[in-house]
C-alpha positions as CSV (number, residue, x, y, z in Angstrom):
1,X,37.7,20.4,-17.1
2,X,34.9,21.0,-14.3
3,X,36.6,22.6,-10.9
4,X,34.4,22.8,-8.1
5,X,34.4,26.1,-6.6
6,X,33.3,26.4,-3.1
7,X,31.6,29.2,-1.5
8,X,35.0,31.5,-0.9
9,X,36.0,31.3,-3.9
10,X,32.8,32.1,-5.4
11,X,33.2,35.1,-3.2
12,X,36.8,35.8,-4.3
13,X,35.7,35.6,-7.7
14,X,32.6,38.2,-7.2
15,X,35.9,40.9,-5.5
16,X,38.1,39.8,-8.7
17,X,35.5,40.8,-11.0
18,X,34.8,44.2,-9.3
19,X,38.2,44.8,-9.2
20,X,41.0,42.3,-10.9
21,X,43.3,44.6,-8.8
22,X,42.4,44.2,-5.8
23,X,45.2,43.5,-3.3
24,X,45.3,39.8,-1.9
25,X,44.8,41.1,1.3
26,X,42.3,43.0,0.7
27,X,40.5,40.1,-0.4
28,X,41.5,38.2,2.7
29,X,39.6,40.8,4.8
30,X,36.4,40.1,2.8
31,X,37.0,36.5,2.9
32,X,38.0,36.0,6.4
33,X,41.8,34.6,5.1
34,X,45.5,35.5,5.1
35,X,46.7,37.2,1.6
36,X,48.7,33.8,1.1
37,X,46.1,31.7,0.9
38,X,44.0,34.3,-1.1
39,X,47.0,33.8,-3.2
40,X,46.7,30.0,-3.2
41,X,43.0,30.2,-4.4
42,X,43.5,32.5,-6.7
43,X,46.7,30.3,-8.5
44,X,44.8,27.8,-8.9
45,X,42.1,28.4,-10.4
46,X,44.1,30.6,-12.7
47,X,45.9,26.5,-13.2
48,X,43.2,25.0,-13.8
49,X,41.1,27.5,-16.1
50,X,38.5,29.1,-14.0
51,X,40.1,32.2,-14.2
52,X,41.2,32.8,-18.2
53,X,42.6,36.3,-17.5
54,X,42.4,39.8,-16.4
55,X,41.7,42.4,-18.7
56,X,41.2,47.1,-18.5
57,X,37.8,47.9,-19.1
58,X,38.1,51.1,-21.5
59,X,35.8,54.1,-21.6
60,X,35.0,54.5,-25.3
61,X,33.3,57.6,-24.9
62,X,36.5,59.1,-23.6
63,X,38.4,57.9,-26.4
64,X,35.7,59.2,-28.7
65,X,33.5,56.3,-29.6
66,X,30.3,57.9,-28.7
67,X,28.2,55.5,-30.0
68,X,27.6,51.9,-29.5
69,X,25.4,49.5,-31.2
70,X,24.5,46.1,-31.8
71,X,24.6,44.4,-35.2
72,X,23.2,40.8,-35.8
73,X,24.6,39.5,-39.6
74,X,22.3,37.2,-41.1
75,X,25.4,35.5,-43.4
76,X,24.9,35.0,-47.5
77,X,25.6,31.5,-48.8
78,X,29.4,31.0,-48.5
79,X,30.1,34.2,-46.4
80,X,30.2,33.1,-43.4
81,X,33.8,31.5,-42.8
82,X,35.6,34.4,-44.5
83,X,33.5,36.5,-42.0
84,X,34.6,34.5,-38.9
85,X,38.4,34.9,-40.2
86,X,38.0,38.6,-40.4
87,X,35.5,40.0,-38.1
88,X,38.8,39.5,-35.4
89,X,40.7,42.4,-37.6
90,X,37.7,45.0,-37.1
91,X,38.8,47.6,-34.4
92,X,34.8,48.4,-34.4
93,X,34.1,45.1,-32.3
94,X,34.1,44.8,-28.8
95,X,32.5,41.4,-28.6
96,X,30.8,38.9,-31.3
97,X,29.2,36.1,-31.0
98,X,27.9,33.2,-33.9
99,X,24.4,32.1,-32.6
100,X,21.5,30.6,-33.5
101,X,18.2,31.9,-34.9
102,X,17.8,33.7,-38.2
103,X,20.9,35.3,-37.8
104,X,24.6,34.1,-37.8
105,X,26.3,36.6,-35.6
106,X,25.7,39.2,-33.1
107,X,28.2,42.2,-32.6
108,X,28.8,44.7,-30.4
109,X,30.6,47.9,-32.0
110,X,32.0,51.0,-30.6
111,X,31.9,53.8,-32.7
112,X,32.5,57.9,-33.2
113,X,29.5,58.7,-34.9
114,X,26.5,57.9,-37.7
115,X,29.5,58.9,-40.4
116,X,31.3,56.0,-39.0
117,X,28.4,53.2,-38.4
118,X,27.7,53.7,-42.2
119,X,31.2,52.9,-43.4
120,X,32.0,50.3,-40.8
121,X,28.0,48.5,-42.5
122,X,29.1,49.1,-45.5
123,X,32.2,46.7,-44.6
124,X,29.7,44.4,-43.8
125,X,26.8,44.1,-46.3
126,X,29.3,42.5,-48.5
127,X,28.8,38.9,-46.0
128,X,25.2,39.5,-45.6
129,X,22.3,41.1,-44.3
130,X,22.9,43.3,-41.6
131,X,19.9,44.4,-38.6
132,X,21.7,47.2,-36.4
133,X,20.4,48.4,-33.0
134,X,21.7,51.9,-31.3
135,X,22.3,51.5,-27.4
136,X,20.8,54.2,-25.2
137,X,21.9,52.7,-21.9
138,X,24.1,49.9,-20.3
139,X,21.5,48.5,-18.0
140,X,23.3,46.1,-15.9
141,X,27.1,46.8,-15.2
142,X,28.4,43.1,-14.3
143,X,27.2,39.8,-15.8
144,X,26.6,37.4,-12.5
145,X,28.8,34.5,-12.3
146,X,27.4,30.9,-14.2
147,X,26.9,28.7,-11.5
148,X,27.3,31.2,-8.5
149,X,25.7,30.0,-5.1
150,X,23.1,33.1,-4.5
């Protein structure tokens, strides 16, 4: 389904995903509208998909996962369906996605420490070939919007 999306609810989206708990009215202020229709906007495009969902962004260093890294998987003949069924059940992964190129997947893991990244490999290596990058620094904080007037 396509929605068009004019240009305040483009903006009400841009408030949402700074804050997804951001009082209605709050948003109305930005917006130049009353909380009910912020309300309006905001139930429908919930309705019709724009919106999938609201979510608590976690600080994984306070809940000791020092380290994050990315891992592409480069899948062994056979491996890669049984890795898609199971790659949901690792606690590790924060985000994977199956691309294109001389890999099959691309992960992004939280983790305590080195001890931990060669255990959580090891799980791997078993679907395929593994290429694993440490993070040093989140770089931009939000993704922009697909599609966003600027």
């Amino acid at each position: 389904m396509n929605t068009k999306i004019d240009a305040l609810n483009w903006k009400i989206l841009r408030l949402l995903q700074d804050n997804a708990r951001v009082s209605f009215a709050t948003i109305g202020r930005e917006v130049g509208l009353t909380a009910p229709a912020v309300a309006e906007r905001v139930k429908k495009m919930e309705d019709s998909g724009v919106i999938m969902g609201y979510k608590a962004l976690v600080s994984h260093a306070v809940t000791g996962h020092q380290l994050k890294a990315i891992i592409a998987l480069r899948a062994f003949m056979g491996k890669l369906k049984p890795f898609l069924a199971l790659v949901g059940t690792f606690d590790e992964v924060v985000n994977c996605y199956r691309i294109t190129g001389n890999e099959n997947i691309v992960m992004e893991v939280v983790i305590k420490d080195q001890f931990h990244l060669e255990r959580f490999i090891d799980k791997l290596i078993q679907y395929g070939e593994t290429r694993t990058h440490i993070v040093l620094s989140h770089v931009i904080n939000n993704a922009p919007i697909h599609g966003a007037p600027n």
